[in-house]
N, C-alpha and C positions, 0 to 999 in steps of 0.2 A: 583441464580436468574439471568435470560438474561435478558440484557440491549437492545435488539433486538425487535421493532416493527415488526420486519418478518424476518425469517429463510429460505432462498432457502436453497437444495441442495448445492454439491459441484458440479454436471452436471450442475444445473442452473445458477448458484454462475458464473462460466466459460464462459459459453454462452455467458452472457454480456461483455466479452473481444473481440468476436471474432469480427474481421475487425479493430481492434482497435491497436494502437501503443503495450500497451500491448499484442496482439497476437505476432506482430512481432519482439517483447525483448522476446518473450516467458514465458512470465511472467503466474504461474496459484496460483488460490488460494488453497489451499491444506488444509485448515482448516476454521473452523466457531466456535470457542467456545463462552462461555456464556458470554464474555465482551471482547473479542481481534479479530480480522482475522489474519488468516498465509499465505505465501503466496512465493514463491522462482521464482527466475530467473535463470536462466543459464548465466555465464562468458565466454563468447566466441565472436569469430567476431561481432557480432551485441552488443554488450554491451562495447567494448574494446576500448579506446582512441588510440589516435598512437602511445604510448608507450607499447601496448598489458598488460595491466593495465586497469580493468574495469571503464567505464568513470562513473563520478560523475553524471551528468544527466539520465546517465538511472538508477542509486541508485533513484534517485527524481523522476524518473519516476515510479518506483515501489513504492517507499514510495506512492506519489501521489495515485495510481493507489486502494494501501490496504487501505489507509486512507479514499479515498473516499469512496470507497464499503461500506464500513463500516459505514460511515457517515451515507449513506444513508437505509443502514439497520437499523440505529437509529432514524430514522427522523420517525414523525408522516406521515399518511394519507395523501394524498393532496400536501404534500410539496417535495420537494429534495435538496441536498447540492450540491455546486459546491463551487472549489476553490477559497478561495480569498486570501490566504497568503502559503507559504512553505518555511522553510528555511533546510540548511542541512550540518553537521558537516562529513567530511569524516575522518573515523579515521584511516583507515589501506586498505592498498590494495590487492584487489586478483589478479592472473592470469588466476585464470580456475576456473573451478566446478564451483557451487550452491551455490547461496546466496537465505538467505531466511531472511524473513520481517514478523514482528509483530506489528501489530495497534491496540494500546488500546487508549481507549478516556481518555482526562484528565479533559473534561467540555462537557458536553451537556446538551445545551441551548435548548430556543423555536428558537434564530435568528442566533445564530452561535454556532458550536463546534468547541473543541481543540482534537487534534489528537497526541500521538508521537508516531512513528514506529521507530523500532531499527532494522536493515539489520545485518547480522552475518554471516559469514563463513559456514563452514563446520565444523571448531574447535568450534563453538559457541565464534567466538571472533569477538568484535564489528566493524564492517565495517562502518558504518555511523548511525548518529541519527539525525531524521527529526523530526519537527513539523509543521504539517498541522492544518493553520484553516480553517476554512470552512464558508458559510452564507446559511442559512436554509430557502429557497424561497418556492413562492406558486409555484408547478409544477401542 
């Protein structure tokens, strides 16, 4: 059973990135299952602190990015989620390749949800874990 008020496409799912930060981390959603989004970025110059070690903000910026998609594919009619809290545990660093991110909800509410994405490697070894809340307004 989906926890999804609406199901785009992965064309559609995308589209809402483009001109957006996430276009430019290259961030895409690569998945829509029936209670999580997926979602990878690329480790390269635009993600990479000056240590050429993927920087912790753009991990937050994709958590953010899968979190909210998601939010808002849970939200009822009429309303949307925007962020109101994120925090984020970095666990291990990459230099290169594909990080990819998973957002499953841990509370949805009618005024706020709770979000955690876990970001992992290429080994499937955990690179950081965020938790996004959210506040469910009238849009």
């Amino acid at each position: 059973m989906t926890i999804w008020t609406q199901t785009p496409s992965l064309a559609e799912a995308n589209a809402v990135t483009r001109n957006t930060i996430a276009d430019v981390l290259g961030i895409e959603i690569t998945e829509i299952g029936a209670d999580f989004v997926k979602g990878t970025m690329p480790v390269d110059k635009r993600t990479h602190q000056p240590f050429g070690i993927l920087h912790g903000g753009a991990s937050v910026v994709l958590a953010e990015s899968l979190g909210s998609f998601a939010a808002n594919l849970a939200c009822e009619k009429g309303f949307v989620c925007v962020g109101l809290d994120i925090n984020a545990n970095h666990i291990r660093s990459v230099k290169s390749g594909l990080v990819t991110g998973v957002a499953k909800a841990v509370h949805i509410g009618r005024r706020t949800q709770v979000w955690e994405i876990r970001i992992a490697d290429e080994a499937d070894k955990t690179v950081c874990v965020s938790r996004l809340t959210v506040a469910v307004i009238e849009g």
